[in-house]
C-alpha positions as CSV (number, residue, x, y, z in Angstrom):
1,X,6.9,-17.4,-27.6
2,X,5.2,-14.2,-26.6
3,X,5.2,-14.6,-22.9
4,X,8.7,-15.4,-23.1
5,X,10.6,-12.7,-24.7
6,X,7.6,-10.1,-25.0
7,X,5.2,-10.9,-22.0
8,X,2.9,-7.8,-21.6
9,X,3.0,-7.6,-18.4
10,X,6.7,-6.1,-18.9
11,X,5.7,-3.9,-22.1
12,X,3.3,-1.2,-22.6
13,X,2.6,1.2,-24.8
14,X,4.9,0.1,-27.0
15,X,8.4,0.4,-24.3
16,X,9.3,-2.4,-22.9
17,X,11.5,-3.0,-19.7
18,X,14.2,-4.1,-20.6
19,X,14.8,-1.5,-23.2
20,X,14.6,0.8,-19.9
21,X,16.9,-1.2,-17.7
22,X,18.9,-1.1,-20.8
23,X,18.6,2.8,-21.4
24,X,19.5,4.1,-18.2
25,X,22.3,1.7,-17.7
26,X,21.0,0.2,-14.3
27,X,22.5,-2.8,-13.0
28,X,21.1,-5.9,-12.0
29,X,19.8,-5.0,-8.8
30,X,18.3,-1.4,-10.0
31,X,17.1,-2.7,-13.0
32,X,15.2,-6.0,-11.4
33,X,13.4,-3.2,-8.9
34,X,12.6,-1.4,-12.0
35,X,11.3,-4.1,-13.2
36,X,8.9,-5.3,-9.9
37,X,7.7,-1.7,-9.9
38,X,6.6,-1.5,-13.4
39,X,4.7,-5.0,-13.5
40,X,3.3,-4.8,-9.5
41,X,-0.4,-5.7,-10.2
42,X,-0.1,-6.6,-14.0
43,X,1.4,-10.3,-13.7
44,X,-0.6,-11.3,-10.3
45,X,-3.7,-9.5,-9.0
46,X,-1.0,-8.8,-5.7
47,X,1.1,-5.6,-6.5
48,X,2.3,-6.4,-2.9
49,X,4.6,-9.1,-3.6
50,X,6.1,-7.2,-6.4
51,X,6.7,-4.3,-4.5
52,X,8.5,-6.5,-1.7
53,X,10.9,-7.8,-4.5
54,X,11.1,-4.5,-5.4
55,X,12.4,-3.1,-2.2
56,X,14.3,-6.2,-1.5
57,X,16.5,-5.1,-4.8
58,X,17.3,-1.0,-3.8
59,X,18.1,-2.9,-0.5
60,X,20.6,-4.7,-2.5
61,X,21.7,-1.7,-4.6
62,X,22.2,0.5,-1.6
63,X,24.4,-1.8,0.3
64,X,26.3,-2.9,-2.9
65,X,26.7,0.8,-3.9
66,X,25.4,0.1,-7.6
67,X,26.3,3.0,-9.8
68,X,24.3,3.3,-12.9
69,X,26.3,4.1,-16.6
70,X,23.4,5.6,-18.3
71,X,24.2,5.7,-22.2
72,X,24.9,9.3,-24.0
73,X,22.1,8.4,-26.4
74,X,19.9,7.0,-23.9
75,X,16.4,7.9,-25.8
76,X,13.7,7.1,-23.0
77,X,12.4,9.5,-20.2
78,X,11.1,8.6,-16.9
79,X,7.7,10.7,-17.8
80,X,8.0,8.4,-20.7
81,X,7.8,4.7,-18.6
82,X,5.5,6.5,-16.4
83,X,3.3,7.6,-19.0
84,X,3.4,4.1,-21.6
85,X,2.4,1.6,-17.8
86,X,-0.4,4.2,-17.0
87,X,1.1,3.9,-13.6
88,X,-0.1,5.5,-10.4
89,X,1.4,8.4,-9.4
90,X,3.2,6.5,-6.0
91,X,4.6,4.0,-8.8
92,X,5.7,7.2,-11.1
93,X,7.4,8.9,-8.6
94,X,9.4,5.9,-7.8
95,X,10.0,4.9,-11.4
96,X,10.8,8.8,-11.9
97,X,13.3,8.8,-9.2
98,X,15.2,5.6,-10.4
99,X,15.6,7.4,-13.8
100,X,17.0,10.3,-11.9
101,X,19.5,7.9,-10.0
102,X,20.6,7.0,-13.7
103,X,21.5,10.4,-14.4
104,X,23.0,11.1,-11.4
105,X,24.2,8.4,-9.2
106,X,22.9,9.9,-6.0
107,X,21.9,7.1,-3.4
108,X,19.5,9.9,-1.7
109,X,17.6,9.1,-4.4
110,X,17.5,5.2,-3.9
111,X,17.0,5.9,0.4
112,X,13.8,7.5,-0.5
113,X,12.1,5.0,-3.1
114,X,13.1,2.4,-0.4
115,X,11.2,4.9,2.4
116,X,8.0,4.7,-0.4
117,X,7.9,1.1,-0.6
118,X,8.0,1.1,3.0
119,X,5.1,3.2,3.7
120,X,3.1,1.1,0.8
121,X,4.1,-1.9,2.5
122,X,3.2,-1.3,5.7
123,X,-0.3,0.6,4.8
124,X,-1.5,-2.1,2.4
125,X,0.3,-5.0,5.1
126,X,-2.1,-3.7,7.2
127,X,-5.3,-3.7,5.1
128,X,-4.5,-7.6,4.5
């Protein structure tokens, strides 16, 4: 039952994503791109595809204008995720900037992780 409601590909260092998504009070969008950032490379040897999906759901959450209700008590930092995946920093600073989005609600913020997906995109597109 593991890989179903505790795969590890979604959970390290003892936080798990949804507990995130959960935290910061992203929506569905938000919190699936969360979600492809955190496990790019750790379910499938091709980070690529997860970063696609990724971008495909700030797409989403730009042009559906999805506000995040992050809770009063919300008890995990971005340094936190960032820190518990081991993540690269172009990874971090995405992951870091959706966790500022859930304070703040600022779609600047979500315009610039979709611009860093881009670039990865396109660089490792390229490489293929």
């Amino acid at each position: 039952m593991e890989t179903v409601d505790h795969p590890a590909h979604y959970n390290s260092g003892g936080i798990e994503v949804i507990d995130v998504i959960e935290d910061w009070g992203l929506g569905f969008s938000l919190g699936n791109a969360l979600k492809y950032i955190c496990r790019a490379g750790r379910k499938t040897n091709d980070p690529l595809e997860d970063l696609k999906k990724a971008q495909w759901y700030i797409r989403r959450a730009m042009r559906n204008h999805e506000i995040c209700q992050i809770s009063e008590d919300a008890r995990i930092s971005g340094i936190e995720v960032v820190d518990a995946f081991g993540m690269d920093p172009m990874f971090g600073d995405m992951v870091l900037a959706l966790w500022h989005h859930s304070l703040f609600n600022n779609e600047n913020v979500l315009a610039r992780i979709d611009s860093a997906l881009n670039e990865i995109i396109n660089y490792e597109s390229k490489g293929e």
